[in-house]
C-alpha positions as a Markdown table, in Angstrom:
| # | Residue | x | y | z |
|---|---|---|---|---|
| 1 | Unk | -1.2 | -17.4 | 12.3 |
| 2 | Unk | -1.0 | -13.5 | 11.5 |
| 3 | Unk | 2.4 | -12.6 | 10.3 |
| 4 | Unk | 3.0 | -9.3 | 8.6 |
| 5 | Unk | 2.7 | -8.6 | 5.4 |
| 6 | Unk | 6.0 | -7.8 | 3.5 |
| 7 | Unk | 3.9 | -5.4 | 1.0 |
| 8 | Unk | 6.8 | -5.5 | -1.8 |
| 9 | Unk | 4.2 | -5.9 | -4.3 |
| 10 | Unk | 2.9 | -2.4 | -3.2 |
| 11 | Unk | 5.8 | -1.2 | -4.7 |
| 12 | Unk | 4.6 | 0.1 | -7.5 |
| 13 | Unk | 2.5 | 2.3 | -4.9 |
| 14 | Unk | 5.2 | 5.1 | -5.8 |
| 15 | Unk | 2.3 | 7.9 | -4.2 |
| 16 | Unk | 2.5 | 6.6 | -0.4 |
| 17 | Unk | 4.4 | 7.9 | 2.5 |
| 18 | Unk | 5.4 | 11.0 | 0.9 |
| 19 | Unk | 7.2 | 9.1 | -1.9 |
| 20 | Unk | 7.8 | 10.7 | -6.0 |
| 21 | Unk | 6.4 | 9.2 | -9.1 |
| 22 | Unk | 10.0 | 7.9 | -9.8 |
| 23 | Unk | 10.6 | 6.4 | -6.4 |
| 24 | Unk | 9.1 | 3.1 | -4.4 |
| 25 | Unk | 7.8 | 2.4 | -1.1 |
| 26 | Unk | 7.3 | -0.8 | 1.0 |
| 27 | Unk | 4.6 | -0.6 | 3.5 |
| 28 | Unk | 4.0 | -3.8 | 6.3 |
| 29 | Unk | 0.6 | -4.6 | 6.6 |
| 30 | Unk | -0.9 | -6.9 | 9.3 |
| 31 | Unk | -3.3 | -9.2 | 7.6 |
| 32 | Unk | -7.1 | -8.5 | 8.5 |
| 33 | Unk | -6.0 | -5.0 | 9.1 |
| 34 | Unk | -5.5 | -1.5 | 8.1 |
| 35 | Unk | -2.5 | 0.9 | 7.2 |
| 36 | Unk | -3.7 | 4.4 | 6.9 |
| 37 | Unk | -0.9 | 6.5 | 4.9 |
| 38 | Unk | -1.2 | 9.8 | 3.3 |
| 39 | Unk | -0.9 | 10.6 | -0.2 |
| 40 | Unk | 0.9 | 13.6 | -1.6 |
| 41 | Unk | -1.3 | 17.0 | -2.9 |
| 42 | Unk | -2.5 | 16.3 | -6.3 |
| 43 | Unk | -2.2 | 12.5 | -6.4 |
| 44 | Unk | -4.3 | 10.7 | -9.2 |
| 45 | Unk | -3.8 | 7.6 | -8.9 |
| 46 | Unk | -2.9 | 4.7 | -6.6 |
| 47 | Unk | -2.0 | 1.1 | -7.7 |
| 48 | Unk | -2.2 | -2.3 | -6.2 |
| 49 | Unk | 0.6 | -4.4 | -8.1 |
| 50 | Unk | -1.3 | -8.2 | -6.9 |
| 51 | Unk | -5.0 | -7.2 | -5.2 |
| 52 | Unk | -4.6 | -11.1 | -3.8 |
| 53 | Unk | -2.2 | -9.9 | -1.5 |
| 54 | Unk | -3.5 | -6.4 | -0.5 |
| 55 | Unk | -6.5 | -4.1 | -1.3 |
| 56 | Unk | -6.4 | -0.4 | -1.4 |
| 57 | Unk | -8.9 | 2.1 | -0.1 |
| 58 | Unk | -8.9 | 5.5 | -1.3 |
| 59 | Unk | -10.9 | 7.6 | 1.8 |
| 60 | Unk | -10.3 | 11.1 | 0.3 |
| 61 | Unk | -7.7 | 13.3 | -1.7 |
| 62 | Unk | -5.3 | 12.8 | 0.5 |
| 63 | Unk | -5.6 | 9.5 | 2.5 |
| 64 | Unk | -5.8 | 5.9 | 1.4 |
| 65 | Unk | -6.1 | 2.4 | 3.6 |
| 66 | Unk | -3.8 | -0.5 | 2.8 |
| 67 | Unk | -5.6 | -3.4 | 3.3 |
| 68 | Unk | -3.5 | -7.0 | 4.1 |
| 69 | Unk | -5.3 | -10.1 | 2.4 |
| 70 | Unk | -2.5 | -12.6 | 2.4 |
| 71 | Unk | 1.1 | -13.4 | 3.3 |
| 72 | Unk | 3.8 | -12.3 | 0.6 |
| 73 | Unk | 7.3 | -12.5 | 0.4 |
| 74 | Unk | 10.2 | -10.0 | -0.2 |
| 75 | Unk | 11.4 | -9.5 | -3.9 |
């Protein structure tokens, strides 16, 4: 069954959806498909915080695809 997946442990992907260093973001992710979200100007570096549960695409300086692999749950 597909359900979405609650991304909280894309949290620590602080650069997505317009979002500062200091803040975090949740982003829903179907599993088997893509998210597409745009990074800021001069982001260096994007983080998955558990790859088992989503993967992370950089396509170019300012774009990235959010991959769902598995169901999590909400912290």
């Amino acid at each position: 069954m597909r359900r979405p997946l609650l991304a909280a442990a894309l949290a620590v992907l602080a650069l997505a959806a317009q979002v500062s260093a200091a803040g975090a973001a949740t982003i829903s992710a179907v599993i088997d498909q893509g998210v597409r979200i745009s990074l800021p100007a001069g982001a260096r570096d994007v983080m998955v915080g558990n790859p088992a549960i989503a993967d992370i695409n950089v396509v170019d300086s300012r774009t990235a695809v959010i991959q769902g692999a598995a169901t999590a749950s909400p912290i």
